[in-house]
C-alpha positions in Angstrom: 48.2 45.4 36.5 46.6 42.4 34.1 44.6 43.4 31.1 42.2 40.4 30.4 40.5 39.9 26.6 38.0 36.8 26.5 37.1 35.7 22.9 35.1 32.4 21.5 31.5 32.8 22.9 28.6 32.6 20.6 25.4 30.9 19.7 25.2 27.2 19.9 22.6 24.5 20.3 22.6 22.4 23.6 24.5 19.1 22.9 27.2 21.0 21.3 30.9 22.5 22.8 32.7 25.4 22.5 36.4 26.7 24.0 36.5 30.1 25.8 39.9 31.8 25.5 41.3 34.4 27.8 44.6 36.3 26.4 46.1 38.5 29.4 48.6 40.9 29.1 51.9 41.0 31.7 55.1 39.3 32.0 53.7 37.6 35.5 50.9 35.5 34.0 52.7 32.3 35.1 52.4 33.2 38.6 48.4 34.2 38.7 46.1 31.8 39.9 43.2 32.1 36.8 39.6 31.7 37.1 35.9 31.4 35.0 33.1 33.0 36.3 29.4 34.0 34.3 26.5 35.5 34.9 23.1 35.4 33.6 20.7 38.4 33.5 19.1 39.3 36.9 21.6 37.4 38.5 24.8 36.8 40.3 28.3 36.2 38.9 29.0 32.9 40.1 32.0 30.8 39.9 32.6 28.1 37.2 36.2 27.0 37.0 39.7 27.7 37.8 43.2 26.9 37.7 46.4 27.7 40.0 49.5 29.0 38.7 51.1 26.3 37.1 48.5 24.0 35.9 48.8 21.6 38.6 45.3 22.1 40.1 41.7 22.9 38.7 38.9 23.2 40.6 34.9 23.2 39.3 31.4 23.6 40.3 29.0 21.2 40.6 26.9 22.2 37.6 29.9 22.1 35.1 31.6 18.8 36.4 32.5 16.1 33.5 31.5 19.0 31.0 33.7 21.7 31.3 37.4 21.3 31.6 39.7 24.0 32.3 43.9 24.4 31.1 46.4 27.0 30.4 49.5 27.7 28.8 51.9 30.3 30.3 54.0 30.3 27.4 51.4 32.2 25.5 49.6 34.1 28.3 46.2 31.7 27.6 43.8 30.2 29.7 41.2 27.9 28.0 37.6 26.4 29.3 36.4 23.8 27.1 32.5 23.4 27.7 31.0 20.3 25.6 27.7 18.9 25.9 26.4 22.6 26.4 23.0 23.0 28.0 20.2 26.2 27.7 21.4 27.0 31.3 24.8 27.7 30.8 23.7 30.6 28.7 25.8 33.5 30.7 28.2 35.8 29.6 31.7 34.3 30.8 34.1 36.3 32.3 37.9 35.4 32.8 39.6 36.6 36.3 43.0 36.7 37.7 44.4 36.8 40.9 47.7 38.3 41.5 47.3 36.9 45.1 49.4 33.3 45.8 46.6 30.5 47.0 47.1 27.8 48.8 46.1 24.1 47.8 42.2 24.0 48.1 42.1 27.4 49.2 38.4 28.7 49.3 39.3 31.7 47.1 39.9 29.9 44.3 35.9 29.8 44.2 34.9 33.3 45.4 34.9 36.6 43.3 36.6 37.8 46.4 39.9 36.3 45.1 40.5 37.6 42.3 41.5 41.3 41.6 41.8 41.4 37.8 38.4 41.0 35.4 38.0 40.6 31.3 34.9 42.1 30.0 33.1 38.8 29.5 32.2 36.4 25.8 28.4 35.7 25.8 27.9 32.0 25.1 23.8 31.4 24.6 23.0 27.5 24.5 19.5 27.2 22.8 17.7 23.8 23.2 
């Protein structure tokens, strides 16, 4: 079992940045495969960014490319999404997830809610224009 804590949302306007952290609890957080996720009232949680295991690869969606970059240090049980040049429709509360699960290399699941089996209880980030 993982416990996840998100911290750093909050009010901004569009233009500006902020960094999401994600503290998880457990010895094993070197070996999960972390992720981003949000969703916006009325709508799905869809998938924003993630990371494998040990850094090497990152993987984004389309809206968030060249504006969002994702990282993580295992030593302190962190993973970090730095969003600059924040736009009105990124408003979402952001959830961090973990998958205890090993990926492969450009595994689909690295993208789907489906692959990850621990959540946090989401940071609301609202980007007013």
């Amino acid at each position: 079992q993982v416990q996840l804590v998100e911290s750093g949302g909050g009010l901004v306007q569009a233009g500006a940045s902020l960094r999401l952290s994600c503290a998880a609890s457990g010895r094993t957080f070197s070996s999960y495969s972390m992720g981003w996720f949000r969703q916006a009232p009325g709508k799905e949680r869809t998938f924003v960014s993630s990371i494998s295991s040990g850094g090497t690869n990152t993987y984004y969606a389309d809206g968030v490319k060249g504006r969002f970059t994702i990282s993580r240090d295992n030593a302190k049980n962190t993973v970090y999404l730095q969003m600059n040049s924040l736009k009105p429709e990124d408003t979402a509360v952001y959830y961090c997830a973990a998958a205890s699960r090993i990926f492969t290399t450009g595994s689909s699941y690295y993208t789907r809610r489906e692959g990850y089996n621990y959540w946090g209880q989401g940071t609301q980030v609202t980007v007013s224009s």
